[in-house]
N, C-alpha and C positions, 0 to 999 in steps of 0.2 A: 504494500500500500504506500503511495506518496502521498503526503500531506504538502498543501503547494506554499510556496513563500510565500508571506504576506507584509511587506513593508509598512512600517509606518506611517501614518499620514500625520505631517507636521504643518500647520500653515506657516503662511511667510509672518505673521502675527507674532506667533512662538517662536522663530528662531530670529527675529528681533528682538524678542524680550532678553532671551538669552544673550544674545551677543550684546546689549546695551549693559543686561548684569554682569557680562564678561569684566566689559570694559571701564564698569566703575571703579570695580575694585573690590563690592560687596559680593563678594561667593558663599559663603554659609551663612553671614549674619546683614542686619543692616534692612535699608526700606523695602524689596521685594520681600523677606521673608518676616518684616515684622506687616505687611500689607497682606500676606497670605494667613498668618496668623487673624489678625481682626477677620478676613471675608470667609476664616472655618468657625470663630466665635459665632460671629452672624448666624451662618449657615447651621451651626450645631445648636443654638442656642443657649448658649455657656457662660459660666463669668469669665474664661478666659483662654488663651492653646498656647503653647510650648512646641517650637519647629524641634526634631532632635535630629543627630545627624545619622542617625539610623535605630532598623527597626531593636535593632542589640539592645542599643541605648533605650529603649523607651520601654524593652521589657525588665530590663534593669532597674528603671525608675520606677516602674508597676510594682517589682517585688516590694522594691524600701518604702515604698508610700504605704502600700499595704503593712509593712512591719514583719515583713519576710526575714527571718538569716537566724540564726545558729540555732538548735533545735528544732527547727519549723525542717517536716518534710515537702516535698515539691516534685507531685507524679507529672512526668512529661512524656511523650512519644519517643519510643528508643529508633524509631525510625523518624528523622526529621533533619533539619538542619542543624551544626551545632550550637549554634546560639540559646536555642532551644533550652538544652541542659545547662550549659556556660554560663550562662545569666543567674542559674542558682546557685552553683557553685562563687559567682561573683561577692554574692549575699550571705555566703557560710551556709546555707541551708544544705541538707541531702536531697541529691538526685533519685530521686524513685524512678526507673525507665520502664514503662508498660507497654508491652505488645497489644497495638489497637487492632479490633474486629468490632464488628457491628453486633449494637445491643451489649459491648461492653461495661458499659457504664450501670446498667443493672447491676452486672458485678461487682462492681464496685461499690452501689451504696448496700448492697448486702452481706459483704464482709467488711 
């Protein structure tokens, strides 16, 4: 079976924005991503959002906000990316790795 290529579609809109945020100088911080910030507030309807520089980072800040780490266990997918697990270990916490199948989770809340 081939699956056929499918290119991007970028307008010329977007790769303006980008080459003007090239060229300011703001790449991770600054008025694009404090502007993408406010129009996900809006859209979410939230007191506020936090850009992070990846998804790592933002499961990391998930555990500590929640009050995740040392004692605390944390079941993840032993099949996944490793960020997955990485991020509890970051927090002190133990990696529990469970092999997922469907209707698993009944399993789980009955033992």
């Amino acid at each position: 079976m081939q699956i056929p290529f499918s290119p991007p579609q970028i307008s010329e809109d977007a790769i303006e924005s980008v080459v003007e945020t090239l060229r300011n100088g703001w790449i991770t911080t600054g008025p694009k991503a404090k502007q993408f910030e406010e129009n996900l507030t809006s859209y979410m309807g939230t007191e506020g959002t936090v850009c992070m520089n990846s998804a790592t980072a933002a499961l990391e800040m998930t555990l500590r906000l929640l009050g995740i780490g040392p004692g605390d266990e944390v079941i993840t997918s032993a099949y996944t990316y490793t960020a997955s697990a990485s991020v509890i270990d970051h927090v002190g916490a133990k990696i529990v790795l469970v092999d997922t199948q469907k209707n698993l989770w009944k399993w789980i809340m009955n033992n």
